[in-house]
C-alpha positions in Angstrom: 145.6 9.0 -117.4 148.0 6.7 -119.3 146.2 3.5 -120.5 148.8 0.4 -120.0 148.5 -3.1 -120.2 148.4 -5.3 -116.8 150.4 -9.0 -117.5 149.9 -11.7 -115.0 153.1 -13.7 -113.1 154.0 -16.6 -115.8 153.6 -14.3 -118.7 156.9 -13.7 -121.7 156.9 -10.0 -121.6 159.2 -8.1 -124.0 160.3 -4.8 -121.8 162.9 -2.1 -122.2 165.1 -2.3 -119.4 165.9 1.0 -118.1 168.9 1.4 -115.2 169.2 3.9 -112.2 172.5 4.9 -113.0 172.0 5.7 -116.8 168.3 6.1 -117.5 169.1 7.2 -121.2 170.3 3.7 -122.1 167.7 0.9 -122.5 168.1 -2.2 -123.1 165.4 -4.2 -125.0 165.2 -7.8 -123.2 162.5 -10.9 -122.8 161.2 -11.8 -119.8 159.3 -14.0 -117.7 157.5 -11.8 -115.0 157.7 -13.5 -111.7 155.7 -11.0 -109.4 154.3 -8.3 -109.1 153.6 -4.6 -107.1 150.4 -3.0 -107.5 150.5 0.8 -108.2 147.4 3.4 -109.1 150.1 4.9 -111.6 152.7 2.1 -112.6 152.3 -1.2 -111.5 155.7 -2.8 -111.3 156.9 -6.3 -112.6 160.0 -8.8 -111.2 161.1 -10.7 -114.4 163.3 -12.6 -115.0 166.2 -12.2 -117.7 165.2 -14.8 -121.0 167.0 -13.2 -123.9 168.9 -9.8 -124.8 168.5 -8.1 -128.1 171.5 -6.1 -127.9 175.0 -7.7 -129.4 178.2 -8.8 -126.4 180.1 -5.0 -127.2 177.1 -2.9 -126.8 176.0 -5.3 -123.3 179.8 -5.4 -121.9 180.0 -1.4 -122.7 176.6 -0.5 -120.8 175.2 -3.4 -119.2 177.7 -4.7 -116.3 178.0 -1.0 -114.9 174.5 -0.5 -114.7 172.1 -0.3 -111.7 169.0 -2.3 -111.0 166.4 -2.9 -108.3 166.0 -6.4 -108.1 163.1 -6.7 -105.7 160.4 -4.1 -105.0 161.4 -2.7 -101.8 165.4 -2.8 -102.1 167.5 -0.1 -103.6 169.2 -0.2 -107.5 172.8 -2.1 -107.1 174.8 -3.4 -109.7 174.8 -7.3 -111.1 177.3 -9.2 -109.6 178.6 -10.1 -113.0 182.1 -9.3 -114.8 181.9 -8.3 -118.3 185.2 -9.8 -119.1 183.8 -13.5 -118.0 181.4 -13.0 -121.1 182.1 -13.7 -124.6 178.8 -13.8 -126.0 175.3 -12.5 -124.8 174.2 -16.9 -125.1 176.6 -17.4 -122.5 175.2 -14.2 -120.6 171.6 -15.3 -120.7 172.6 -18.8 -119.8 174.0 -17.2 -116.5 171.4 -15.6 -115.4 169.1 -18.5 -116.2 171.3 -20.9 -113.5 170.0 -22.3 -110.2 171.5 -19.2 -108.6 169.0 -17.2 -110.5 167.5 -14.8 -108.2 170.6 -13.1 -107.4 169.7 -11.6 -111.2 166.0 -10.4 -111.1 165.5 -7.0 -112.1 162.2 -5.2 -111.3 160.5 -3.3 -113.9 157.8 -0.7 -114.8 154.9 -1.6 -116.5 155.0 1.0 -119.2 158.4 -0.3 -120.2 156.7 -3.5 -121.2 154.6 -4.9 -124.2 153.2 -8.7 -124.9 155.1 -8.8 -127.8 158.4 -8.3 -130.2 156.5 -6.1 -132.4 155.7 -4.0 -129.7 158.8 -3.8 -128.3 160.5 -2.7 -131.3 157.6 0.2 -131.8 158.3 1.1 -128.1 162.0 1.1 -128.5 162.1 2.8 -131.7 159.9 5.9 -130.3 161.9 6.3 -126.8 165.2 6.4 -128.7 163.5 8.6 -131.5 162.9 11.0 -128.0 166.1 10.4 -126.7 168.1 11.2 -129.8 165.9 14.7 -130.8 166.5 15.8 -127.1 169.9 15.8 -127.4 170.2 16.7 -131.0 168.4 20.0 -129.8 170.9 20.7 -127.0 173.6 20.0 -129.6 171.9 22.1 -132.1 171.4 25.2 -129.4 175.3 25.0 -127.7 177.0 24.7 -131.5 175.1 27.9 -132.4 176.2 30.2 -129.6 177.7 34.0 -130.1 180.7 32.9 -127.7 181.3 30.1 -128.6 184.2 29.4 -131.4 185.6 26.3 -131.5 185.6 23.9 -134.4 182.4 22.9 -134.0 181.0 26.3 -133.6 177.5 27.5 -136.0 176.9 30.7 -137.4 172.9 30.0 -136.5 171.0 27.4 -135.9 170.0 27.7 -139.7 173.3 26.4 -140.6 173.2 23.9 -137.7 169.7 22.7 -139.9 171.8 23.0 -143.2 174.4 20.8 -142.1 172.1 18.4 -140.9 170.2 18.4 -144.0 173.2 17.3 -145.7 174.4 14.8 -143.9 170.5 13.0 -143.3 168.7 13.5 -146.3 168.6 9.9 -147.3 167.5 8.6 -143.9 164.4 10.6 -144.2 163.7 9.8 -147.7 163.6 6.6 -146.4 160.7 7.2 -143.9 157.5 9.1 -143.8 158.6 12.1 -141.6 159.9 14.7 -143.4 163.9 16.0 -142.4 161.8 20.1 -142.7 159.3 18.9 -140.0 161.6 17.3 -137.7 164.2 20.1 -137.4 161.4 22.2 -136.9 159.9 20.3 -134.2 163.3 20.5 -132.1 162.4 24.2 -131.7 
């Protein structure tokens, strides 16, 4: 069984906000959590919206098209928010943070949160870590097929690992997991 922690209604939470309509992009956010539903697997949170970690491009490029629940029993629908009425993720935050505020709860699994920045960042950084070696794989299987022969065709995947090699060597120099490892662990 999963071991997560339980926060109470009041408490700054820092969370990775994940959407209906493109579960692969999270965004990491600060929160207040305003209530709660209790569930034997995944309790669920209602917070509400204190601060963004991601810059105005990467928000107006992901975050206005994205689908939310914003109370427990309700389907995901989008904010009603226009990226282009944004110039700077202050301004955003200071939106949702108006009288009018409830119109911009999301709700939230309790996995996806942690009591602090720290711990958000150490969440964040192994999701993407995930997210990025999953599709690195795929990439890595489709460039090294028989059939295919376009420009980004691979003799083998030992190429594919070659290449890659090449072009991250000095990332993983920088970091205790070795590049030989990792391309092994994508299978």
């Amino acid at each position: 069984m999963k071991t997560h922690r339980i926060f109470n209604k009041g408490q700054n939470v820092y969370c990775l906000l994940a959407s209906h309509t493109n579960p692969n992009i999270l965004l990491p956010v600060k929160g207040i959590i305003l209530d709660s539903k209790w569930d034997p697997v995944n309790p669920l949170y209602q917070i509400r919206i204190i601060k963004f970690y991601d810059n105005m491009k990467f928000l107006k490029n992901h975050f206005f098209d994205m689908n939310f629940r914003h109370v427990f029993e309700n389907r995901a629908r989008k904010m009603i928010l226009k990226a282009e009425d944004y110039k700077t993720v202050k301004v955003l935050e200071n939106r949702l943070n108006e009288k009018d505020r409830e119109r911009f709860y999301v709700v939230i699994e309790s996995v996806m949160c942690t009591k602090t920045k720290v711990g958000l960042s150490e969440l964040f950084e192994k999701v993407q870590l995930y997210m990025i070696s999953k599709n690195l794989k795929e990439v890595r299987e489709i460039s090294a097929r028989p059939f295919f022969k376009g420009p980004l065709s691979l003799d083998s995947v030992r190429e594919f690992d070659a290449r890659y090699k090449i072009g991250w060597k000095d990332k993983f120099e920088k970091s205790n997991l070795s590049i030989d490892k990792y391309l092994n662990s994508l299978g």
